[in-house]
C-alpha positions in Angstrom: 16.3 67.3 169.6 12.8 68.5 169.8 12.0 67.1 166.6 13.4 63.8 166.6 11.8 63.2 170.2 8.1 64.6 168.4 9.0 62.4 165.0 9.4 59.2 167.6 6.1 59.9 169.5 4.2 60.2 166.6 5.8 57.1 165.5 5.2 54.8 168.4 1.7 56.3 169.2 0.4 55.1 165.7 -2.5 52.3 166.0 -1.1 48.9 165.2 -3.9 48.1 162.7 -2.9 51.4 161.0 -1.5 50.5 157.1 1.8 50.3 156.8 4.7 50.0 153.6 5.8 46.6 153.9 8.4 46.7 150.4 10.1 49.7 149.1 10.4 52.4 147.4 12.4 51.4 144.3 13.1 52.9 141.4 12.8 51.4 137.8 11.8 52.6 134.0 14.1 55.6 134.8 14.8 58.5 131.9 15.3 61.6 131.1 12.2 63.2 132.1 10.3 60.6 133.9 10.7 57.7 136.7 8.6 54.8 137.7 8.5 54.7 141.6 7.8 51.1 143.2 6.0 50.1 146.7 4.0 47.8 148.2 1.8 48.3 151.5 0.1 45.5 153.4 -3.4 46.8 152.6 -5.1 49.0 149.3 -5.4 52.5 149.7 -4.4 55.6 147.4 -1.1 56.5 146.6 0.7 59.4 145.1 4.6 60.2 145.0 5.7 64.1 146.5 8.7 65.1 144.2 10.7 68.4 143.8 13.7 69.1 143.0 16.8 68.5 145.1 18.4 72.5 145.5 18.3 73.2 148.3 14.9 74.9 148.9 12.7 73.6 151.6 10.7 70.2 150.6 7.2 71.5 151.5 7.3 74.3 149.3 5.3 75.5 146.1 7.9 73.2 144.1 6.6 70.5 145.0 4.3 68.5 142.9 2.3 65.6 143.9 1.5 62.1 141.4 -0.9 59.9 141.4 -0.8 56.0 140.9 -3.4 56.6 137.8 -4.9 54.0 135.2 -7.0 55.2 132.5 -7.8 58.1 134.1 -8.9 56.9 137.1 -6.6 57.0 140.8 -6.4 53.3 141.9 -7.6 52.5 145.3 -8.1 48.7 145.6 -4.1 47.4 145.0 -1.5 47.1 147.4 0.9 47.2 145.1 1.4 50.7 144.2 2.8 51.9 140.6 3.2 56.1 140.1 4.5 57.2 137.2 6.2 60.6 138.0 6.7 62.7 134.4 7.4 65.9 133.0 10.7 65.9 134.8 13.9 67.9 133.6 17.1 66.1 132.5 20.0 65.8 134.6 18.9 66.6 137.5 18.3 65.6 141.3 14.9 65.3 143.0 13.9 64.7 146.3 10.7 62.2 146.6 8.2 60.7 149.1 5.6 58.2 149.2 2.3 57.8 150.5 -0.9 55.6 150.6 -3.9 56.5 152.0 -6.0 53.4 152.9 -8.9 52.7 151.4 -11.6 51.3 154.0 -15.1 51.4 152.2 -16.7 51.5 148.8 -20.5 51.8 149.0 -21.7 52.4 145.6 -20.8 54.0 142.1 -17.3 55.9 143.4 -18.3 57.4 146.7 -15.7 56.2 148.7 -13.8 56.2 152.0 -10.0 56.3 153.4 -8.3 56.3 156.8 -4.9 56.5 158.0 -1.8 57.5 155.9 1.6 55.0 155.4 4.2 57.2 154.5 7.9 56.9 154.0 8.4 60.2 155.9 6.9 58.6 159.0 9.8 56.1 158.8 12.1 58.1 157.3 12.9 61.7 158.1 14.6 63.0 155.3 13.1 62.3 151.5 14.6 60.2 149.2 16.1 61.0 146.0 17.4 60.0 142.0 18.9 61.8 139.7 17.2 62.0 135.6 19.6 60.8 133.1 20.9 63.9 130.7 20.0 64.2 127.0 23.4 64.8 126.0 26.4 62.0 125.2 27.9 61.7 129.0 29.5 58.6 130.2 27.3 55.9 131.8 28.1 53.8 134.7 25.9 50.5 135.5 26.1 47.2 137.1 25.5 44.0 136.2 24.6 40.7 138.6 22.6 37.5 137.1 21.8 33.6 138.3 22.0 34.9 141.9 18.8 32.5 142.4 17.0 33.8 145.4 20.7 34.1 147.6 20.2 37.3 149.5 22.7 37.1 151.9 25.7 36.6 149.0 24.0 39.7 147.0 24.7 41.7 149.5 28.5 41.1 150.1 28.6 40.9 146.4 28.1 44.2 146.4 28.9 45.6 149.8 32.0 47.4 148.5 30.0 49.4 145.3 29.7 52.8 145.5 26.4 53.5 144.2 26.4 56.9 144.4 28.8 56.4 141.0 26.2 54.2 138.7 23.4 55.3 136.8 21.6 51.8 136.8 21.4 48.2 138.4 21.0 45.3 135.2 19.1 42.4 137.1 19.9 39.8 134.1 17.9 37.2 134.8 17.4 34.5 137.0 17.7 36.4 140.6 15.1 33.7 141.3 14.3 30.2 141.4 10.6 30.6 140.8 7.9 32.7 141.7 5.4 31.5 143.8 4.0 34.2 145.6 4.2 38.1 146.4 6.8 37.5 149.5 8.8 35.3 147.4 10.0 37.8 144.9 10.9 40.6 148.0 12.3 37.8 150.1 14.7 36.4 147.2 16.0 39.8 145.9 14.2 43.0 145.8 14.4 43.7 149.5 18.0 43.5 149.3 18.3 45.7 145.7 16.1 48.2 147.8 18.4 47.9 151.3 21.5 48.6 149.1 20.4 51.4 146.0 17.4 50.9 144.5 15.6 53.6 147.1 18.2 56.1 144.6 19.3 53.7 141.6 17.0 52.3 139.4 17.0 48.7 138.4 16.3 47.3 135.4 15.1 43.5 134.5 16.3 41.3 131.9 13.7 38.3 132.3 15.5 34.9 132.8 14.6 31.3 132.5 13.6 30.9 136.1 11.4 34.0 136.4 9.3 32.3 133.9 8.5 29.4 136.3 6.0 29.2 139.1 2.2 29.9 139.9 3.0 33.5 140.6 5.6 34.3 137.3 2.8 35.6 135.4 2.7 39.1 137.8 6.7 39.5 137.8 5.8 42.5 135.2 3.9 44.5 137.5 7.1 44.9 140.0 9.3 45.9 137.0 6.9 47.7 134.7 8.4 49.2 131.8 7.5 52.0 129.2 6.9 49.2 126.3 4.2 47.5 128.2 7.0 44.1 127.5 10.1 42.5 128.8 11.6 43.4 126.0 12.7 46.7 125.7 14.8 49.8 124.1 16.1 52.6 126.5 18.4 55.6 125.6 20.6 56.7 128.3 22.8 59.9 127.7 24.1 59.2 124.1 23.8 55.2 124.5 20.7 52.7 123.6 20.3 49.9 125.5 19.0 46.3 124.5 17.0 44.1 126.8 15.9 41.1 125.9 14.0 38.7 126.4 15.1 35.1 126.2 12.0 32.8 127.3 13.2 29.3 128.1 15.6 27.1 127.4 14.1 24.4 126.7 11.6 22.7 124.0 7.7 24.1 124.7 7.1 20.2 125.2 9.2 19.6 128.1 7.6 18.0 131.0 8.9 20.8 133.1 6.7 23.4 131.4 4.0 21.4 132.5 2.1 22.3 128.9 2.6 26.2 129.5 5.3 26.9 127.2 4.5 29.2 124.2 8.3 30.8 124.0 8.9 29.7 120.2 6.4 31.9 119.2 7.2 34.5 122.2 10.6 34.8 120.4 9.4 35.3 116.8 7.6 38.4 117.9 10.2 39.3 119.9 12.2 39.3 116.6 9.7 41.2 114.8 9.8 44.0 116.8 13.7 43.8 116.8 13.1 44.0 112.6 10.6 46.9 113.6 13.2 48.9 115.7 16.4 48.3 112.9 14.0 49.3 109.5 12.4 52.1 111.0 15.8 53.6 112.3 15.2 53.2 115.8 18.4 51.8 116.4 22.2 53.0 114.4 22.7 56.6 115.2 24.0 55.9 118.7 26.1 52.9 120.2 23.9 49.7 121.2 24.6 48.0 124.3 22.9 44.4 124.4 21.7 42.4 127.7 20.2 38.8 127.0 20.1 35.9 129.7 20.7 33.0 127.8 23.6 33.4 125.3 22.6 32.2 122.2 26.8 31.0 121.5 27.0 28.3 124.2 25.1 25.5 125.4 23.4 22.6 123.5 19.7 22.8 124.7 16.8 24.1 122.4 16.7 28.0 123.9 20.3 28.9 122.5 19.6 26.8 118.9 16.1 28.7 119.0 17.9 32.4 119.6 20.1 31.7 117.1 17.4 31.3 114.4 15.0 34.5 115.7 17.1 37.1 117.8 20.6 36.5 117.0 20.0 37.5 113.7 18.3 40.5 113.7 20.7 41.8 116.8 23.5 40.9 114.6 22.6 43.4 111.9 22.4 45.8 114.4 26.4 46.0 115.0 26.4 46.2 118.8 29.6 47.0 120.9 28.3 44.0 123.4 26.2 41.5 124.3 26.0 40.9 128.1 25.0 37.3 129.0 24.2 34.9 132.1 22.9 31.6 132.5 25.7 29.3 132.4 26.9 30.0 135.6 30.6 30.1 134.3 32.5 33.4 133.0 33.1 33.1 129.5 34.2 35.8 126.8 33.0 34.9 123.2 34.4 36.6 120.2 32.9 37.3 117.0 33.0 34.7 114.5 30.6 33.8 111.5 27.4 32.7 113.9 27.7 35.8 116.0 29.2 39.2 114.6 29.9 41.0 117.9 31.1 39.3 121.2 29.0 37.9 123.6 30.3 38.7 127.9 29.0 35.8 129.7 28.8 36.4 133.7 29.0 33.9 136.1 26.7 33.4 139.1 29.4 34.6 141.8 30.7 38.1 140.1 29.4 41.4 139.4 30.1 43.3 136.4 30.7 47.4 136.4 30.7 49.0 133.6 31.7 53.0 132.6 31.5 54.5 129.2 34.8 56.6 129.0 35.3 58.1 125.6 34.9 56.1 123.0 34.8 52.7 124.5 32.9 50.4 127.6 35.5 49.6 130.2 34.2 46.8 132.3 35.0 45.8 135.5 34.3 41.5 136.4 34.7 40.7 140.0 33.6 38.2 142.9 33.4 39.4 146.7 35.8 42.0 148.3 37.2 42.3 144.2 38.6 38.6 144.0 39.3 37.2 141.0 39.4 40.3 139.2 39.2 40.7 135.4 38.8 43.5 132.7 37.6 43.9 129.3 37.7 47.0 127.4 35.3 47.4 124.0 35.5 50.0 121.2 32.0 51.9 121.6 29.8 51.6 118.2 
């Protein structure tokens, strides 16, 4: 009693000009042996993530080791959007985390610097947070999928009021959870918030750029919210046993469209992007472990430019590749498309009112398609390979 009475004394005596977290934590770019950990305060200052591991020895003690949000070398002190890289972790196991920025209130010359108070999450939260590092070994995988929820909170939330995340490994964002971006608050207001209110604090999520997140005066920074190990969009990731695909599928229509407003450059976006899928398949990157697939646009269905333009770069270096699945969005319709001579593997297309949970259980990827409080309930079942 003592202490929650101290905890709320220190709380409500803190000056109001003091910097505070306004977004966060959230977790993405988890593996193995290292996590990305997410925030955002409402001024710059100097942050660093406290970690140790979850078992059952006291927080504070010699165990725990501190990380800094470092570039190049050097701590960052002048962005408000705070990125810390926490490595060196074991495999399959729990930590326990906090976060803190220190603000940063002068710079007078070279590096001599100056900081004042300290936001913390253990000022607004008593007990630390805490993920878990994927193992090395083959282990069934659980993860969701939502897509095309375009900036609707409020229905993301009773999408998934009913999931126990305590059960999945990771959250796929594939593509579209916005309309644009035209600002820092948009991207929070629209969908992060929520991904953070309901699991990302302990789940990590992961991005699959969409069509929409391309648009707007602010979709050039969406990266630095989601960064990932690559340094692209596009991305590989191993998960105990299983590689994972994300890609990237730019826009769907022509670079010329009016819409674009002369900023389109995706034709040539995609050739690279298929160069480095030739650079992952020749250099035995990919085919000694089954290869799970996540791509916006489906590159089956639809008759504008994007899907004819996939077709030509990614589809067919992905389809040499032999994947169990492909998930897809976009469409807004559910859709299942089986392998025929344009695509050799089958394409899952989500609509924009279900989920999709997926578990790994032996040999094949059980999956799980459902609206709010389980309606409309459908499964699929896929031989792993």
């Amino acid at each position: 009693m003592k202490k929650t009475l101290l905890f709320w004394l220190l709380f409500l005596t803190l000056p109001t000009w003091a910097i505070k977290i306004t977004h966060g934590p959230y977790l993405c770019d988890l593996d193995s042996t290292s996590a990305t950990i997410m925030w955002v305060t409402d001024k710059p200052g100097m942050s660093w993530v406290e970690i140790a591991p979850e078992d059952g020895r006291h927080f504070y003690g010699k165990e725990r080791a501190k990380y800094f949000q470092v570039l190049h070398g050097r701590k960052m002190v002048k962005d408000s959007v705070h990125q810390v890289r926490v490595e060196g972790l074991a495999p399959d196991t729990r930590y326990r985390y906090r976060i803190f920025t220190q603000e940063l209130t002068g710079w007078t010359w070279s590096d001599y610097t100056t900081f004042g108070q300290v936001a913390a999450s253990s000022v607004y939260k008593q007990e630390p947070y805490s993920f878990k590092t994927y193992p090395t070994e083959r282990h069934e995988v659980s993860f969701l999928i939502v897509n095309d929820i375009h900036e609707r909170s409020s229905f993301l939330k009773k999408l998934l009021k009913d999931i126990d995340f305590g059960k999945i490994d990771f959250v796929m964002l594939n593509g579209d959870m916005s309309n644009m971006i035209e600002d820092p608050q948009h991207i929070f207001k629209a969908y992060i918030d929520t991904c953070v209110c309901l699991f990302a604090t302990s789940v990590p999520m992961m991005m699959a750029r969409g069509n929409h997140e391309t648009r707007g005066k602010y979709a050039d920074y969406l990266y630095r919210y989601f960064p990932t190990a690559s340094g692209t969009y596009y991305q590989l990731k191993h998960i105990a046993g299983i590689d994972f695909l994300i890609l990237d599928s730019g826009e769907d229509k022509p670079d010329s469209d009016i819409e674009y407003g002369g900023l389109g450059a995706y034709d040539d976006y995609r050739r690279q992007e298929a160069r480095w899928l030739r650079s992952l398949r020749t250099s035995g990157q990919v085919g000694r472990h089954p290869l799970i697939v996540f791509c916006h646009i489906p590159p089956t269905t639809g008759t504008w430019h994007g899907p004819y333009h996939l077709q030509e770069t990614l589809l067919p270096e992905v389809n040499e590749m032999n994947p169990t699945v492909m998930f897809s969005g976009h469409t807004h319709s559910h859709k299942l498309v089986k392998p025929d001579n344009l695509i050799r593997f089958p394409n899952l297309i989500n609509s924009n009112s279900a989920y999709m949970l997926c578990r790994t259980k032996g040999n094949r990827l059980e999956v799980e398609c459902a609206e709010p409080d389980g309606k409309n309930m459908k499964h699929f079942s896929f031989p792993l390979r």
